[in-house]
C-alpha positions in Angstrom: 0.0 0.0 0.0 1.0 3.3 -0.3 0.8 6.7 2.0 -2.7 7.1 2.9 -4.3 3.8 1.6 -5.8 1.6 4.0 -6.9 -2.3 4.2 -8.8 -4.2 6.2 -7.7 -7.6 8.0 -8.3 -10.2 10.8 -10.3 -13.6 11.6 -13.2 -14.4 10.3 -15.5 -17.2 11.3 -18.7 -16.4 9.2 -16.8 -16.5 5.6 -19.1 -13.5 4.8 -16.9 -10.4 6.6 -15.7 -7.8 3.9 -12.2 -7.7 4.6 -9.4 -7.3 2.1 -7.5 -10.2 3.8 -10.0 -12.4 5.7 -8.8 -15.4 7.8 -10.5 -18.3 8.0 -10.2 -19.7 11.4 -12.7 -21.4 13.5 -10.4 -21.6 16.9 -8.8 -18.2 16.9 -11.2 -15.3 18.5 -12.6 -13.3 15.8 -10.5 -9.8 15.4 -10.6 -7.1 13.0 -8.3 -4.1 12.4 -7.6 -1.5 9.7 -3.9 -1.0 8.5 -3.1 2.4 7.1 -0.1 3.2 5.7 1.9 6.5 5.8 5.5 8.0 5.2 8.0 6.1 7.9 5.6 4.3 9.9 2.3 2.7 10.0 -1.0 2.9 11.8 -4.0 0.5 12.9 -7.4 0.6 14.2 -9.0 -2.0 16.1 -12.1 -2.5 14.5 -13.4 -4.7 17.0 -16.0 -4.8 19.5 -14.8 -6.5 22.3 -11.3 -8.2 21.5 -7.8 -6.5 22.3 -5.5 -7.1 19.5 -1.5 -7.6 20.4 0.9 -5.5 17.8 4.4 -7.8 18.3 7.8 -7.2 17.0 8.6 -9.9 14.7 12.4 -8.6 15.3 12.1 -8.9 18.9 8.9 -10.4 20.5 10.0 -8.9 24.0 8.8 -5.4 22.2 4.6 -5.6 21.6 1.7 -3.3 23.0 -1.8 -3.9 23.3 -4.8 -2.2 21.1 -8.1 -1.8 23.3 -11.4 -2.7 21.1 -12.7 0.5 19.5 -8.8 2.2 19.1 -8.5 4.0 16.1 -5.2 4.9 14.1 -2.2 4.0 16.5 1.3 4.5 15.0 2.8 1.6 14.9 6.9 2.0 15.2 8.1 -1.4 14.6 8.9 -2.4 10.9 7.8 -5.8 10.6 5.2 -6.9 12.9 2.6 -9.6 13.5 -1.0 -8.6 14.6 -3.1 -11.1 16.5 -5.9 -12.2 19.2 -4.3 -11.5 22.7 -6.6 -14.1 24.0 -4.8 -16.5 21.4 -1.3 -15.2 20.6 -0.2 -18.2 19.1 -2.8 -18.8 16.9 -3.3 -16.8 13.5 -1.5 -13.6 13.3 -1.7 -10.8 10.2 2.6 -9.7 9.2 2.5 -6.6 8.2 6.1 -5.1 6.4 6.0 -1.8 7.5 7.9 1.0 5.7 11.7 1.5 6.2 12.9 3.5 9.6 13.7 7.0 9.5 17.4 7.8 10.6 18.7 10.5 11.8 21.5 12.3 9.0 25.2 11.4 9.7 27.2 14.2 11.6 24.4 15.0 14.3 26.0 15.3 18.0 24.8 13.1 20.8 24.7 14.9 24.1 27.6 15.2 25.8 25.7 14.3 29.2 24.9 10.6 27.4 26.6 7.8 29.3 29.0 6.0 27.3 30.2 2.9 29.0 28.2 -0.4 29.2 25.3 -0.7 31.9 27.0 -4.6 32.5 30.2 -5.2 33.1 30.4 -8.7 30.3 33.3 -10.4 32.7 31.8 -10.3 35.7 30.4 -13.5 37.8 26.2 -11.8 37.7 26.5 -11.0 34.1 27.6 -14.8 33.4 24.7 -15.7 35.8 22.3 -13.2 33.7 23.4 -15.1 30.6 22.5 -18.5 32.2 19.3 -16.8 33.4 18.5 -15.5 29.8 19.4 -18.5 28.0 16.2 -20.1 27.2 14.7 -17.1 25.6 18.0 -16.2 24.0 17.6 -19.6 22.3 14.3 -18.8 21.0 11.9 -20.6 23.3 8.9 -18.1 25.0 7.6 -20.9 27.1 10.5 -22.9 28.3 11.1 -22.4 32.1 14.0 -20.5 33.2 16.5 -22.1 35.2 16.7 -22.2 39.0 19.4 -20.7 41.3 20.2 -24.1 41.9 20.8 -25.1 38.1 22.8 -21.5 37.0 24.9 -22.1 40.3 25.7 -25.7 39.1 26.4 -24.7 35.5 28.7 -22.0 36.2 31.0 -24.0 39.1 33.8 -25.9 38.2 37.1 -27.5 39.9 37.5 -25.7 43.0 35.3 -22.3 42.1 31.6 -23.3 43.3 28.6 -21.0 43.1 26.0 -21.6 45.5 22.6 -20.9 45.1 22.2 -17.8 47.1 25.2 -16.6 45.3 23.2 -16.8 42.1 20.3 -15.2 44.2 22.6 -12.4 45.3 24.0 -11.3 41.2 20.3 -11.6 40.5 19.0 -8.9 42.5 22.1 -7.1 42.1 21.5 -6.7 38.7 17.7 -6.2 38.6 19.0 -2.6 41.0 21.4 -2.2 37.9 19.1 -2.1 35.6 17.0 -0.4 37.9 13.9 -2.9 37.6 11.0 -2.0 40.4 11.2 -3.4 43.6 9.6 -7.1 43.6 10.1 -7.6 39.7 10.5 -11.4 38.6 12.9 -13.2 37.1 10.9 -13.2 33.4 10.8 -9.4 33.9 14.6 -9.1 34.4 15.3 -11.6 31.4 13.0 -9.6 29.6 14.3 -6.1 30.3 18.0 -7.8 29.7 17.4 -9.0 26.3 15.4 -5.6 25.2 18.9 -3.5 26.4 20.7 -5.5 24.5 23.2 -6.3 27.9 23.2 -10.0 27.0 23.8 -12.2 23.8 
């Protein structure tokens, strides 16, 4: 599409909706939205009654929001996206290639106040345990659980180093105050946060 068309998409369990890309589905909750396109980003309506629709970052599926029923024309800032039921996010999903980012011209100067070092410190015992943490995600599994103290402790202890499992507990919360994560956050909100910065690999 170009700047200023629009189309209309979703699930559709009657066969009769007038959409320009209909989904047949019969287990997925029915959801419509409207896709507009513009220059640099993109925008979309929910069209539906009662169902939340989930915009996700097909880039990084750590990065989504969530539009209520009856939202009209969100900008959208993530080039390639998926757009599904949040009741089903698994199930049938709408990609949408969005246009290409607008960036900044070469030769503009960052603030001076900016910090410039890294938030981790990459050779340090909690950012090996962070790593450990984050490795089911950073493999690609969303639903794999993520590894006790007890299991990151045994992993990362060998000859006559050993890590016990309130060590592990210890670099955990030290790093969620790093990153500066609210008091009481879990473990899948630190991995998330982790993989979002960009602190682990």
């Amino acid at each position: 599409m170009r700047a200023g068309q629009s189309a209309s998409v979703g699930v559709c369990r009657c066969r009769a909706c007038d959409l320009s890309l209909r989904i047949d589905d019969d287990l997925t909750p029915a959801f419509t939205a409207q896709v507009t396109a513009t220059d640099g980003y993109w925008l979309v309506s929910n069209l539906s009654d009662d169902q939340p629709m989930r915009i996700m970052n097909m880039e990084d599926p750590y990065q989504y929001f969530v539009v209520e029923p009856a939202r009209q024309r969100v900008p959208v800032p993530f080039e390639l996206s998926q757009i599904g039921s949040t009741s089903a996010p698994g199930d049938s999903m709408v990609t949408v290639f969005g246009p290409e980012p607008t960036l900044l011209e070469a030769g503009v100067p960052a603030c001076s106040a900016a910090p410039t070092g890294p938030l981790l410190d990459s050779r340090a015992t909690y950012h090996r345990v962070l790593r450990e943490l984050c490795r089911p995600r950073l493999s690609g599994s969303l639903s794999a659980p993520l590894p006790t103290s007890s299991e990151i402790g045994s992993r990362l202890s060998g000859g006559r180093r050993r890590l016990s499992a309130r060590a592990v507990d210890a670099h955990i919360r030290y790093v969620s105050a790093k990153l500066e994560l609210p008091q009481g956050a879990g473990r899948e909100a630190l991995v998330a946060v982790a993989i979002r910065l960009g602190v682990v690999q």
